[in-house]
MMTF fields as JSON, N, C-alpha, C and O atoms, coordinates in Angstrom:
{
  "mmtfVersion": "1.0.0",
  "mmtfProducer": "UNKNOWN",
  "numBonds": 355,
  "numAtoms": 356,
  "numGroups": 89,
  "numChains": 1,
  "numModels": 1,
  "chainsPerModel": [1],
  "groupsPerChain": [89],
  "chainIdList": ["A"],
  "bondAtomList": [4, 2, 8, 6, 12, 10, 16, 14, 20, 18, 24, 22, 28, 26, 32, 30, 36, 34, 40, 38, 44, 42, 48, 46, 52, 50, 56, 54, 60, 58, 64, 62, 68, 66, 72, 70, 76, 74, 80, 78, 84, 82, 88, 86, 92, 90, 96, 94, 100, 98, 104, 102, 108, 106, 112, 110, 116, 114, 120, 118, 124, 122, 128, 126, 132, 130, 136, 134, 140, 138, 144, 142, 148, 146, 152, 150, 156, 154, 160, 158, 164, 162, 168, 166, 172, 170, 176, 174, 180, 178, 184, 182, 188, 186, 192, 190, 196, 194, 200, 198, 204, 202, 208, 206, 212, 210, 216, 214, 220, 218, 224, 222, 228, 226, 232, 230, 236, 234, 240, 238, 244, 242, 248, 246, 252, 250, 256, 254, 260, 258, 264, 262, 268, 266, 272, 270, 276, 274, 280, 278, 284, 282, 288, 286, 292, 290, 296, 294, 300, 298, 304, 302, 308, 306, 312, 310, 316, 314, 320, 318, 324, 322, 328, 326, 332, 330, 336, 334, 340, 338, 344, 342, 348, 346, 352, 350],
  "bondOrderList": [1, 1, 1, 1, 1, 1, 1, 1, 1, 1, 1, 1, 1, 1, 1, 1, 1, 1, 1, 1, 1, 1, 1, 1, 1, 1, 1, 1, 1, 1, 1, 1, 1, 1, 1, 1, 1, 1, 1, 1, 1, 1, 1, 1, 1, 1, 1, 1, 1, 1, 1, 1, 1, 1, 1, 1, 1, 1, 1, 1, 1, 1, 1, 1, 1, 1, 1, 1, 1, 1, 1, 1, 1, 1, 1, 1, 1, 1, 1, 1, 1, 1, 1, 1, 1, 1, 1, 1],
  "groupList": [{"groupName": "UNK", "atomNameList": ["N", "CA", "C", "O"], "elementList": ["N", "C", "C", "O"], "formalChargeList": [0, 0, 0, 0], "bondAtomList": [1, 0, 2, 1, 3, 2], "bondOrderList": [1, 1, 2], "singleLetterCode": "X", "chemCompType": "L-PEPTIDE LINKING"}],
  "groupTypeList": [0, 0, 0, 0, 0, 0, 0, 0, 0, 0, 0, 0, 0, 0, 0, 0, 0, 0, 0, 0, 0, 0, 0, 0, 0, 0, 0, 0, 0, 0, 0, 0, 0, 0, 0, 0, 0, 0, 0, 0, 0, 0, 0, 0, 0, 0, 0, 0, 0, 0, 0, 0, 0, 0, 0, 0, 0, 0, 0, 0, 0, 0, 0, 0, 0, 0, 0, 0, 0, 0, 0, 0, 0, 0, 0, 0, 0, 0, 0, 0, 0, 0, 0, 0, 0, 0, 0, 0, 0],
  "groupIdList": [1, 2, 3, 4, 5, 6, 7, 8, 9, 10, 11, 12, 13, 14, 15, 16, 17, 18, 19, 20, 21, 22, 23, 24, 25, 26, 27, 28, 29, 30, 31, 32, 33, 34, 35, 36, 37, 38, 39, 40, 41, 42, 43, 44, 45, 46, 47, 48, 49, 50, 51, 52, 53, 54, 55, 56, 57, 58, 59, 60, 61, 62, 63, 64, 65, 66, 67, 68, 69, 70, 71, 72, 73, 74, 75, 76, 77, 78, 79, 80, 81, 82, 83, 84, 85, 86, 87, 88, 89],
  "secStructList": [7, 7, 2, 2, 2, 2, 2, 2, 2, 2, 6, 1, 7, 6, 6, 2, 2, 2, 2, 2, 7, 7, 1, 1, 7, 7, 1, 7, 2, 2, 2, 2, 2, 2, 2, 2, 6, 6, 6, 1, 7, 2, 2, 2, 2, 2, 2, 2, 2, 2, 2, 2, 2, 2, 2, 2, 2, 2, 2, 2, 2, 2, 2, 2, 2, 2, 2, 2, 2, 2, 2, 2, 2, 2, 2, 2, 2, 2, 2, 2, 2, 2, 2, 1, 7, 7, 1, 7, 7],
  "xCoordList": [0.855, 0.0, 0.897, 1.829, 0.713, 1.393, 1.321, 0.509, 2.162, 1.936, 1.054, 0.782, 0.367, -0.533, -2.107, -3.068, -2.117, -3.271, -2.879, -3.846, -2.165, -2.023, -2.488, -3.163, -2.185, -2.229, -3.969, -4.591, -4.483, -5.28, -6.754, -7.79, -6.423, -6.795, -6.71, -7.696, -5.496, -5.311, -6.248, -6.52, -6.942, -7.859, -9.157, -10.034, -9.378, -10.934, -11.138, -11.163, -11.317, -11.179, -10.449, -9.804, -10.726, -9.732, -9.882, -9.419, -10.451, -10.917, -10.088, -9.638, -10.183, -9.464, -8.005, -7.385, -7.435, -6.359, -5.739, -4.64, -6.69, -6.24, -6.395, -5.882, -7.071, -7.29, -5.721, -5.386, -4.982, -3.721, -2.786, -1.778, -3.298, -2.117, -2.076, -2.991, -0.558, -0.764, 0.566, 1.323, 1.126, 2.457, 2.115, 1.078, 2.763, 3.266, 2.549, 2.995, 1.171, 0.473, 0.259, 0.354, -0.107, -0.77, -2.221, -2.986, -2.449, -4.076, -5.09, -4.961, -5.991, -7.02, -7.428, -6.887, -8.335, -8.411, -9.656, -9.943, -10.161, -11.44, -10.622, -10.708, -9.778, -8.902, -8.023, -7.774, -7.583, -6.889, -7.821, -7.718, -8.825, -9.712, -9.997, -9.925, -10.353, -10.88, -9.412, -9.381, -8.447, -7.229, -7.172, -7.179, -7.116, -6.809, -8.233, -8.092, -9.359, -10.454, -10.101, -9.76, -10.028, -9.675, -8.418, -7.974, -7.613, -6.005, -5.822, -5.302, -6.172, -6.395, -7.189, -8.24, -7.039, -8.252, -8.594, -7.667, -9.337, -9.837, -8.908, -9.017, -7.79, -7.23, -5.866, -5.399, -5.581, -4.759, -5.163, -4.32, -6.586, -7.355, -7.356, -7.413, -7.299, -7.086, -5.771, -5.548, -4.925, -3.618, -3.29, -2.672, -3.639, -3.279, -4.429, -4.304, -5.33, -5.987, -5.29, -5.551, -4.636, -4.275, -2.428, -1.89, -1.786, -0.531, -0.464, 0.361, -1.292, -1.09, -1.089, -0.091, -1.999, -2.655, -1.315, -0.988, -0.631, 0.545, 1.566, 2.516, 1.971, 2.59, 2.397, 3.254, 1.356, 0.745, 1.29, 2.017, 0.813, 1.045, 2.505, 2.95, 3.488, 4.885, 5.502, 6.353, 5.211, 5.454, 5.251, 6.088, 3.607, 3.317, 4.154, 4.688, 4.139, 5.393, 6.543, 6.866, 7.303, 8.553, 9.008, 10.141, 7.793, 7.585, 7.723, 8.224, 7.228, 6.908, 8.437, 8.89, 8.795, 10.228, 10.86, 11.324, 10.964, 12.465, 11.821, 12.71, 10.29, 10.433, 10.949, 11.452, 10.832, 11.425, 12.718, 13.107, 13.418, 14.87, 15.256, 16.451, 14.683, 14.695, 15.031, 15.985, 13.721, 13.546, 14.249, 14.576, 14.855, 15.984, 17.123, 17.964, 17.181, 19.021, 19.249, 20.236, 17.884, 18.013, 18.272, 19.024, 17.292, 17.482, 18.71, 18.985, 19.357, 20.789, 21.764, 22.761, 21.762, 22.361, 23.089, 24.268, 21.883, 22.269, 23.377, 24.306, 23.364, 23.646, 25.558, 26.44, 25.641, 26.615, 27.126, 28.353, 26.773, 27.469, 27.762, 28.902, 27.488, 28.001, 29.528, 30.58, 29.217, 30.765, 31.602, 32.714, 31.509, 32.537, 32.577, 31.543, 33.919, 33.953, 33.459, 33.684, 32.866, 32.955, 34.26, 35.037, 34.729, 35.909, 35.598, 36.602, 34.492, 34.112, 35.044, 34.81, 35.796, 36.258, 36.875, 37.328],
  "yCoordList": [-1.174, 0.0, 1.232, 1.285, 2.031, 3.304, 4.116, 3.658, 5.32, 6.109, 6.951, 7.519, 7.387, 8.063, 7.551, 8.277, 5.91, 5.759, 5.536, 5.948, 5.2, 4.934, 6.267, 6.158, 7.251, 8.638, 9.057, 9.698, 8.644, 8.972, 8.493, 9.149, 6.888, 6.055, 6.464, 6.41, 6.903, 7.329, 8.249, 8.275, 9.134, 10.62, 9.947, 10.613, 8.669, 8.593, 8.465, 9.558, 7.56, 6.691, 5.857, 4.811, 6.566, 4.979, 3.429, 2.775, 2.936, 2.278, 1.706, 0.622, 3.11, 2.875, 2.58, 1.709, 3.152, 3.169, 1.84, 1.394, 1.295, -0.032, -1.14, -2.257, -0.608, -1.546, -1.964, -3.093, -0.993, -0.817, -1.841, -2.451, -1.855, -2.457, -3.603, -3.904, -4.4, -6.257, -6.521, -5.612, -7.813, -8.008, -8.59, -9.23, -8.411, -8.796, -7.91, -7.864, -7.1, -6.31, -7.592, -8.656, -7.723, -8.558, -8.257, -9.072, -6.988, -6.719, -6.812, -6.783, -6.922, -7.548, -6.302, -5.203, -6.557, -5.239, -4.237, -3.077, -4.991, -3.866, -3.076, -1.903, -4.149, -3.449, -2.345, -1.23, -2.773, -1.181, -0.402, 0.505, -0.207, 0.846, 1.536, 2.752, 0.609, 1.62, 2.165, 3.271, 1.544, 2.115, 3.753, 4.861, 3.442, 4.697, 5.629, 6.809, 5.281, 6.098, 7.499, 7.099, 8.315, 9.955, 10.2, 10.94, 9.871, 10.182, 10.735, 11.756, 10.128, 10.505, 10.878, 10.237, 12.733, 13.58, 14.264, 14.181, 14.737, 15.579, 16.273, 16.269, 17.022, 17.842, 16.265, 16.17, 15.674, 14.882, 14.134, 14.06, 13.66, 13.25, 14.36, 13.941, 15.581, 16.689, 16.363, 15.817, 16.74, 16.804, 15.244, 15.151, 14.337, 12.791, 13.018, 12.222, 13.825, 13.759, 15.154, 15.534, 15.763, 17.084, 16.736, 17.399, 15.883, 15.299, 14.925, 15.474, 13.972, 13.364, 14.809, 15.148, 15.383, 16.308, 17.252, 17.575, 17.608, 18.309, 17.632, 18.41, 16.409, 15.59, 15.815, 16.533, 15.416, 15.386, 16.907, 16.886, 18.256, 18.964, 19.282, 19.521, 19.349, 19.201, 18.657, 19.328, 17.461, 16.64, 16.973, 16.751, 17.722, 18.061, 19.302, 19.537, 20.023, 21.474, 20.828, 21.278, 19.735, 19.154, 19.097, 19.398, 18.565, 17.936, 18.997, 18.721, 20.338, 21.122, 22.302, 22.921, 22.117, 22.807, 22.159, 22.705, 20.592, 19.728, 19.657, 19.408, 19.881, 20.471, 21.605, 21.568, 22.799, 23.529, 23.945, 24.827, 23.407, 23.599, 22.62, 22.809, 21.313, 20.626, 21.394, 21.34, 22.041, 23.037, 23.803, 23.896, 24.827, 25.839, 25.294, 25.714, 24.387, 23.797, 23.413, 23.629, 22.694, 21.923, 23.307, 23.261, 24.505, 25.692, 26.548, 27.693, 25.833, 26.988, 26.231, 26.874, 24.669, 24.133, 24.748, 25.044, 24.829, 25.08, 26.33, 26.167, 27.5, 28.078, 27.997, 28.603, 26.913, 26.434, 25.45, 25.533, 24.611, 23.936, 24.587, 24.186, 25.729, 26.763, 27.252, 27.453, 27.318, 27.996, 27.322, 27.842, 26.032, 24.97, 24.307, 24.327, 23.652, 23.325, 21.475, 20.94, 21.024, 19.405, 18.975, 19.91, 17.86, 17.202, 16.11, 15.443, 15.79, 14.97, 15.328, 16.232, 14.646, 14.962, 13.541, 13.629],
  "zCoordList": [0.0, 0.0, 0.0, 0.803, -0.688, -1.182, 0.357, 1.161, 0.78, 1.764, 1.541, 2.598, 0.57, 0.203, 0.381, 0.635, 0.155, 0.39, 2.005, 2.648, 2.625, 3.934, 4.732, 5.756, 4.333, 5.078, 4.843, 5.69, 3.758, 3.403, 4.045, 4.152, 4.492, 5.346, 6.718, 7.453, 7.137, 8.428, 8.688, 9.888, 7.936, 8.389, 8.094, 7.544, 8.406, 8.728, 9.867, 10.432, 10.57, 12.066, 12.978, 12.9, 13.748, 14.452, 14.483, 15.418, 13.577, 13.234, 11.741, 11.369, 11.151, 9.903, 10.433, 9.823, 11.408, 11.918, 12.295, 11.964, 13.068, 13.481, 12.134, 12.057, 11.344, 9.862, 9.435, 9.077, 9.533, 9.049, 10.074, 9.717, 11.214, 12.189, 11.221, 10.453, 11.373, 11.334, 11.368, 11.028, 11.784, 12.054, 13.556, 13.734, 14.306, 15.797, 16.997, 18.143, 16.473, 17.204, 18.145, 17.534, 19.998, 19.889, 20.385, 20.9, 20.147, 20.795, 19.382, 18.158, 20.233, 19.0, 18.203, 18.331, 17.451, 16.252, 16.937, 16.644, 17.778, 18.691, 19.817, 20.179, 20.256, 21.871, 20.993, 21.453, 19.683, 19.301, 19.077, 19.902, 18.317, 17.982, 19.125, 19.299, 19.961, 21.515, 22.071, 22.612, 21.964, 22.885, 22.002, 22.539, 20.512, 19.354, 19.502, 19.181, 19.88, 20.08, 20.789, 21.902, 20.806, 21.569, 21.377, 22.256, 20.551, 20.909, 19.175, 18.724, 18.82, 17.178, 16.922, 16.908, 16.418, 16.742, 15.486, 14.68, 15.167, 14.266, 13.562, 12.336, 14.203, 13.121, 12.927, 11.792, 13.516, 13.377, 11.657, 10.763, 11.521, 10.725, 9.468, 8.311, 9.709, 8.594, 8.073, 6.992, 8.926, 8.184, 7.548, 6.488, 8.1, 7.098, 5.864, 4.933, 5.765, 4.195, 3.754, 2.612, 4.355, 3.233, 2.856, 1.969, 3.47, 2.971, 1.657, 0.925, 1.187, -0.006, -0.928, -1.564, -0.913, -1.647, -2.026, -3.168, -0.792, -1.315, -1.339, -1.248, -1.424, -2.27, -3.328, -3.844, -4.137, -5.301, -6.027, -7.02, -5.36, -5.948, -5.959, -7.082, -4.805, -5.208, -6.27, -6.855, -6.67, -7.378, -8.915, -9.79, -9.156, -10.097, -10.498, -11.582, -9.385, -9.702, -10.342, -11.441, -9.796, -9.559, -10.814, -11.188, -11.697, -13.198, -14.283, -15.373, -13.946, -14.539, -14.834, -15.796, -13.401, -13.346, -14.261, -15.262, -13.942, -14.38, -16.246, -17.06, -16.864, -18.269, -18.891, -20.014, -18.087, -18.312, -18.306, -19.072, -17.53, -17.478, -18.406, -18.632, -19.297, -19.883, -21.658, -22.434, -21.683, -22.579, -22.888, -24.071, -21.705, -21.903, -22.157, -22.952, -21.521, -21.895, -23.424, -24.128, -23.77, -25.075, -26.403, -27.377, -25.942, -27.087, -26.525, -26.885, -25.635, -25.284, -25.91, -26.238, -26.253, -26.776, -28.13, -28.322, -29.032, -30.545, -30.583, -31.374, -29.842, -29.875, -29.669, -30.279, -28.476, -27.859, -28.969, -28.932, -29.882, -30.62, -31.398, -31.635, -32.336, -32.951, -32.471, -33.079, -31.413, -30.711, -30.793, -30.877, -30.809, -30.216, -31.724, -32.392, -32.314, -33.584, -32.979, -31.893, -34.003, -33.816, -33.502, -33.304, -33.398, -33.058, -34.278, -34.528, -35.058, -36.296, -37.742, -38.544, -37.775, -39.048, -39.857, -40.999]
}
């Protein structure tokens, strides 16, 4: 499961929370929900659904930069092989 859907999961319930436990927990899946009941709170639940979201958009920036500098280098090029003689002969 991706951290994104994990985080995303995390901002429903505690319930959803304990969905996630598994491995070597050894309390049962009700004794966690009630232990996680009040401790994992509302804005706790905000910020695990607004993470992904700016992941997402970082990422999308990330993409957008690394075309453009993509772009500029490639039309600064021509200019730069002009200057410089081939070594092809």
């Amino acid at each position: 499961m991706s951290a994104s859907r994990v985080l995303r999961r995390l901002g429903r319930s505690p319930k959803a929370l304990a969905d996630l436990a598994h491995g070597t927990i050894d309390a049962s899946h009700s004794t966690l929900a009630e232990a996680l009941t009040g401790r994992f709170e509302e804005h706790h639940a905000f910020m695990c659904r607004m993470l992904p979201d700016t992941v997402d958009h970082l990422t999308a920036r990330t993409a957008g930069v690394t075309a453009a500098t993509r772009c500029s280098v490639e039309q600064s090029a021509s200019p730069l092989q002009r200057l410089v003689p081939s070594r092809r002969a």
